[in-house]
N, C-alpha and C positions, 0 to 999 in steps of 0.2 A: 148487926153488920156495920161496918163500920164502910161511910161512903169512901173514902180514899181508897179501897180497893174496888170502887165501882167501876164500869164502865160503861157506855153506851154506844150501843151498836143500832146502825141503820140496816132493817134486814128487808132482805130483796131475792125475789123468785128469778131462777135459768130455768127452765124446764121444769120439771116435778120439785126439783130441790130449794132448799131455803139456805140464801148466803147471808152475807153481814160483811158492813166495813166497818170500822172503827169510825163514830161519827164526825172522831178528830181530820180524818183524811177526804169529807167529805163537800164538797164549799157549793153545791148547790143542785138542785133536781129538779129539771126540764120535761114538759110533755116532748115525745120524739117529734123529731123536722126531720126531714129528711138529708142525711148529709150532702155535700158537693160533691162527687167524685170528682180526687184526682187521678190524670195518666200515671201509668205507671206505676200508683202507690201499691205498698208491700200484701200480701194476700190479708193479712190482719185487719189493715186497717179498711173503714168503712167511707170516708173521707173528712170533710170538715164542717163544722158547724161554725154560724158568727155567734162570738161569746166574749162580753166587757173588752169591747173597742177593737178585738182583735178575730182569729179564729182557734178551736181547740179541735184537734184530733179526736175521729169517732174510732174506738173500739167497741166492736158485736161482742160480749161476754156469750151473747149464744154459740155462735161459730167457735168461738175460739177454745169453746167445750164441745164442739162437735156435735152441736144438737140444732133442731130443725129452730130457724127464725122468723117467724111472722110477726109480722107489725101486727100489735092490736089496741085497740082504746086504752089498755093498762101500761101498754109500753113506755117505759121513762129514760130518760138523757142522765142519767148522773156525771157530775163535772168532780172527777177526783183531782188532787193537789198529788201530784209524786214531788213532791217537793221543789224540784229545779223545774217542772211542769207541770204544767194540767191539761189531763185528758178526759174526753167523754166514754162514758161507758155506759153501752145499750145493754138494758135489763127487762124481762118481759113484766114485769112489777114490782113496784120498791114497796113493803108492805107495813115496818112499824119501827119506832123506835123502842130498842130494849133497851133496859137497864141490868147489866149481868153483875154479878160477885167474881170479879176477876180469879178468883181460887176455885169456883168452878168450870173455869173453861179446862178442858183437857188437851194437851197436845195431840198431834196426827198419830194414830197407832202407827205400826210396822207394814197396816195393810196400805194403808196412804204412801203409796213409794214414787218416783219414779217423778215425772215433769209437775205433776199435781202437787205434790209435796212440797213442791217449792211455792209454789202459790198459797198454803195452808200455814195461817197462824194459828188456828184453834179450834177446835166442835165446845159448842154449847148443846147441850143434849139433855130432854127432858121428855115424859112419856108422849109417845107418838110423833116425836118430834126431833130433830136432828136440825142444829145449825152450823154449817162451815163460814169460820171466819176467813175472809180473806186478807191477806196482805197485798194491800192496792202497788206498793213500789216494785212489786214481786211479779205482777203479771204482766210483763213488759221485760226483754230480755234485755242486756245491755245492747245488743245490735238493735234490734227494735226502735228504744229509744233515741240512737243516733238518728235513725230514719225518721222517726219523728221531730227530733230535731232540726232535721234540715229543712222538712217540709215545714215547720213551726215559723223558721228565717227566711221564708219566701216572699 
């Protein structure tokens, strides 16, 4: 296997399911604090956290999959880079670094359609086992972003 087609993925439990970000998009993992809420902010957002001298946007990855969220001792802050920003995103467990053979990850089938599809960079799939990669810049819509934009300039 030749490592230039390696990649490594930081994989993390929603629900029953096992996700993964590319470890490249990923700059750091917090035990959860509890956000600030702010007035007004968009149903998504969870509010903010203090993070390197400033604050960073919480997003619930639970919610926003429409699955139940409790806080639990395994719950984690992941601070992802979308590149022009960084957001927090609540995960009920961040569980391992992989190292995959990027020629095994498969694309979303056909059954993957619809707003999820657009979140989906790839499955890694192995007996008993299913992992969705996500694309971090993907789950934030461009409206979203602005919102958090503006809340970021406050």
């Amino acid at each position: 296997m030749n490592a230039a087609d390696d990649i490594q993925l930081v994989t993390f439990r929603v629900g029953f399911q096992d996700f993964a970000f590319d470890i490249l998009q990923i700059e750091r993992i917090l035990r959860y604090e509890p956000p600030a809420r702010l007035p007004q902010a968009p149903g998504f957002l969870e509010g903010v956290v203090p993070y390197d001298g400033g604050t960073v946007p919480v997003v619930d990855l639970r919610k926003r999959f429409e699955l139940d969220a409790p806080i639990r001792d395994e719950t984690r802050l992941m601070i992802v880079d979308l590149g022009e920003q960084r957001v927090g995103v609540l995960v009920d467990e961040v569980r391992e670094v992989l190292r995959v053979d990027s020629r095994t990850i498969s694309a979303p089938g056909p059954v993957v359609s619809g707003l999820a599809a657009a979140y989906i960079s790839g499955l890694v799939t192995s007996p008993g086992r299913t992992i969705i990669i996500l694309n971090a810049r993907k789950l934030l819509s461009s409206t979203e972003r602005l919102a958090l934009g503006a809340i970021g300039s406050r």
